[in-house]
N, C-alpha and C positions, 0 to 999 in steps of 0.2 A: 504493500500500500504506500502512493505517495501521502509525502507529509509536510507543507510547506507555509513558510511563515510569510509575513504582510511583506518584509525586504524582498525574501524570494520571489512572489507574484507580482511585486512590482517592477523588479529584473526582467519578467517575463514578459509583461502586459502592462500599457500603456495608450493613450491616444493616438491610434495609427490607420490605414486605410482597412486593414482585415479587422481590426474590431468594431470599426463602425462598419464593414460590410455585413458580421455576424449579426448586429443589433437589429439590421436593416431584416437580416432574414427572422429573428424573433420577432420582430411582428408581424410579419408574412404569413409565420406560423400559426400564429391567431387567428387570423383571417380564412386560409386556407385549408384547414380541417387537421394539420398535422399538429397540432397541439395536445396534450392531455393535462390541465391544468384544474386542479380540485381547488372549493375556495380558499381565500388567502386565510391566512390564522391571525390572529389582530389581540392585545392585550393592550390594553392603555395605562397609564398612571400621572395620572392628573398631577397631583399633589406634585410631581414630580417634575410636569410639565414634558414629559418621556410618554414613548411607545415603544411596542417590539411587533415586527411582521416575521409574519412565517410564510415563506412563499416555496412551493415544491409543485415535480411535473418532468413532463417527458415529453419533447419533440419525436413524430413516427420517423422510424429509420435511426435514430440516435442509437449506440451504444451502452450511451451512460444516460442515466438521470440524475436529478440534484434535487437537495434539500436546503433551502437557507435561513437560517437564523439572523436578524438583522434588527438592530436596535435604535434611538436614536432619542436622546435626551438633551434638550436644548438649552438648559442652561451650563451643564458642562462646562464650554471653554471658560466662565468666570469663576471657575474651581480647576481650571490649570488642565480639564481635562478635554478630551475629544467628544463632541456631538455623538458620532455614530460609530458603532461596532456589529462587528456580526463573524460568523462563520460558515463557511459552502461546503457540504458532504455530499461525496460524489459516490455514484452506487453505479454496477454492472447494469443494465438495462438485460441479460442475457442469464447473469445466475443469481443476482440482487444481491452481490460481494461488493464491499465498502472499498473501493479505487483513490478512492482520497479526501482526504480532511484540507480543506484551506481555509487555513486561522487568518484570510485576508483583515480582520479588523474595520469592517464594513468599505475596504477600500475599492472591491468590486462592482461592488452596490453601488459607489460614489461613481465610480469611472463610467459603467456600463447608463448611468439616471444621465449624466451630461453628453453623453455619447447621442443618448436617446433624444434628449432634448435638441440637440445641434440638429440630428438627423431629421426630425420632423419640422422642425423651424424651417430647414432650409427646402422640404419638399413642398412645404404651403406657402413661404411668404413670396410675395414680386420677385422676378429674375433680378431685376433691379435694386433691391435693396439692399441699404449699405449700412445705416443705422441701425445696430441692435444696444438695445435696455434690460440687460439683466436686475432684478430688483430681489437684493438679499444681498448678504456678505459673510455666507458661512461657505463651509466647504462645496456645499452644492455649487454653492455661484463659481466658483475657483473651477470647479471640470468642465462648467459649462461655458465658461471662458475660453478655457484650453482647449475645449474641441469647436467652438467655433473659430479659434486661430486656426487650427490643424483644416478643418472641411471649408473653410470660406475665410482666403489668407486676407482678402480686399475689406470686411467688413470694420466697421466701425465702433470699436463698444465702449459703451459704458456701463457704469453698475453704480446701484443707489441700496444703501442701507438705511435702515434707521439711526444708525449709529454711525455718526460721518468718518469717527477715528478707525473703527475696525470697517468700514467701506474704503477708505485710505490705507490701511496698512494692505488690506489686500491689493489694492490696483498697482503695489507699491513692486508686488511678485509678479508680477503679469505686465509686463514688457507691451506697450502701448494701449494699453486701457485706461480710462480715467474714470472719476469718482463725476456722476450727477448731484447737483446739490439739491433739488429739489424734482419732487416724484410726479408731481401733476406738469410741469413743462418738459419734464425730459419725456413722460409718456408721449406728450402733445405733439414731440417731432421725431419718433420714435418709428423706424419701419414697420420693426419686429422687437417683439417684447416678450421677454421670459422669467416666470419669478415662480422662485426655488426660496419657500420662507415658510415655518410651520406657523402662518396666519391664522387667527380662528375669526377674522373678520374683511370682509373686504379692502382690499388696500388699492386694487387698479377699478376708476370709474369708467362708466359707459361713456357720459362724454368727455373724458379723456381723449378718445378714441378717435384718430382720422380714418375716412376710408383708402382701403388698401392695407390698413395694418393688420401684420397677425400677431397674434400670442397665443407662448405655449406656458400653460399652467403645468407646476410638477408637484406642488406642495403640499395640496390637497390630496393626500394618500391615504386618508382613512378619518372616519367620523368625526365629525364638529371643525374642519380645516376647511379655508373660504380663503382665496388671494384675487377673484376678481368679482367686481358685482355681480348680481344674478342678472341685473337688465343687458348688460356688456356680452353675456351667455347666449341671452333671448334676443339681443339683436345682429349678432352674427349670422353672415351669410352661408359660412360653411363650420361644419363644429366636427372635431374629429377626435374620436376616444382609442386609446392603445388598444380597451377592451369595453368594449362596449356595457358588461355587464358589470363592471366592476366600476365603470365612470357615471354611471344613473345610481351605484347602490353609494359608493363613498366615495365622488372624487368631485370634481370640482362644476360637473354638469350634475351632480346628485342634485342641488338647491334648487336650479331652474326646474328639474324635472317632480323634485316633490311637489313643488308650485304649480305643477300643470302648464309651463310655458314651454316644454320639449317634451318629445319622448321617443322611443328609440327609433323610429321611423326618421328623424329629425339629425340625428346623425351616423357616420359612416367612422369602419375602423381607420386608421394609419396604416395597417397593413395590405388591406384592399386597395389602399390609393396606392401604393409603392408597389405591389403587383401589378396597376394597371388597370384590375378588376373595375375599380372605382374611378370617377372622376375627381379630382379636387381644385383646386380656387377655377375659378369658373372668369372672373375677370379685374384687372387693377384696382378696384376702385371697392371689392370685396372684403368686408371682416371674417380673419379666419380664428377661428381658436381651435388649440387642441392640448386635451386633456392629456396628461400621462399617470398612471397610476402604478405604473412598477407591475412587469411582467414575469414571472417565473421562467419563464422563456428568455428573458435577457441574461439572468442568474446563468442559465443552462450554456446558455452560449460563451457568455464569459467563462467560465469552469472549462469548456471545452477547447478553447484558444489556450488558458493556461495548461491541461493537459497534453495538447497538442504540441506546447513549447518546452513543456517538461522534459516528455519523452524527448525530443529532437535533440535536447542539449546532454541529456545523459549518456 
């Protein structure tokens, strides 16, 4: 059995073309019948201002399956410690023998959520767009940086925290990005918009919004998380969920759709549009959002690139 710590998978695996080609295919998988994904496991702790996801499952034709454990407690960093941790156990698809443990320390999680978010920002917003609004300054914001440098070198980012010193130190590692100081005009001339924040209240308004922008919501991954209005939701021209079933139950389209302003007729997966199956933005001048809520499928494919790079190097 392999057995490999956060150094070694980071050695391994990184922001590069074959891992955002894998991501692209975990959500294909969704869409296309090859998926076997049971619902996600959810624990929350308020008090604590922390959650922990269980996400597990099996692409058909895969080898292996995965299991992952994935936590994330947000006040953390002002106790010196890290937001998110987790671990990926990998099993035979063929005798259900445990293949490997990876103590990533939710760094998977982190790479594969901004990999995600890059990949579908860039399949919905204008060919055109240059201006991108990341809106957070925790680790999330930090890979979704880094993979929109890596998949789209010409874009232009900025990022707005609540907190202008830790939205500053970050843009401080990130080699031409700079700090928005204010949320409602950087939305306002903002192509594309992405926010990675555990909000439990709306933070992006509807009229914020010019037409032709998209935004991709990440943060809303499980009950009581809200980062963009509900009206911003209900007046989108195209609305696109990783999983359809998991973005009406807890993600960031669940508010519009309790309300009765959507429902699943009203929107399409990200994986149907990146096969093709689906159409998506329809014309410039279009509001897109799209949900992400964290696929087991993405877990699966990351494990399976570290795998793959394991073996090669040993």
């Amino acid at each position: 059995m392999i057995q490999l710590s956060r150094s070694q998978i980071e050695a391994l695996v990184s922001v590069d073309a074959e891992t955002a080609e894998a991501v692209r295919d975990a959500y294909r998988a969704i869409s296309d019948g090859r998926a076997n994904l049971p619902p996600v496991g959810y624990l929350g702790f308020p008090e604590a201002h922390g959650d922990c996801h269980i996400k597990y499952g099996h692409i058909a034709g895969d080898a292996v399956f995965a299991v992952k454990i994935a936590s994330g407690f947000y006040d953390n960093p002002a106790k010196g410690l890290p937001s998110s941790t987790g671990v990926v156990l990998v099993f035979s698809a063929l005798t259900g023998q445990m293949e490997a443990l990876l103590a990533d320390e939710g760094y998977l999680t982190d790479l594969r959520t901004g990999l995600g978010g890059a990949v579908a920002s860039l399949a919905l917003c204008r060919p055109d767009a240059r201006r991108f609004l990341i809106v957070g300054s925790g680790t999330q914001a930090y890979w979704l940086a880094r993979s929109l440098q890596s998949l789209a070198p010409k874009a232009e980012i900025a990022i707005w925290g609540r907190n202008p010193d830790r939205a500053g130190a970050l843009c401080a590692r990130l080699d031409g990005v700079t700090v928005a100081p204010d949320l409602e005009s950087a939305c306002r001339a903002a192509d594309v918009i992405l926010t990675a924040t555990p909000a439990a209240a709306p933070l992006v308004r509807a009229d914020w919004i010019r037409p032709g922008c998209h935004i991709t919501a990440i943060g809303a991954d499980s009950p009581g998380k809200q980062e963009l209005e509900t009206a911003l939701v209900a007046r989108a021209q195209l609305r696109v969920a990783d999983s359809l079933s998991q973005c009406l139950d807890h993600g960031e389209f669940a508010h519009a759709h309790a309300a009765g302003l959507i429902g699943p007729d009203h929107c399409v997966e990200l994986g149907a549009i990146l096969s093709g199956a689906a159409a998506g933005r329809q014309g410039p001048d279009d509001i897109t959002v799209a949900d992400l809520t964290g696929l087991a499928t993405q877990d699966i494919a990351m494990a399976r690139c570290v795998l793959a790079r394991a073996k090669g190097t040993a």
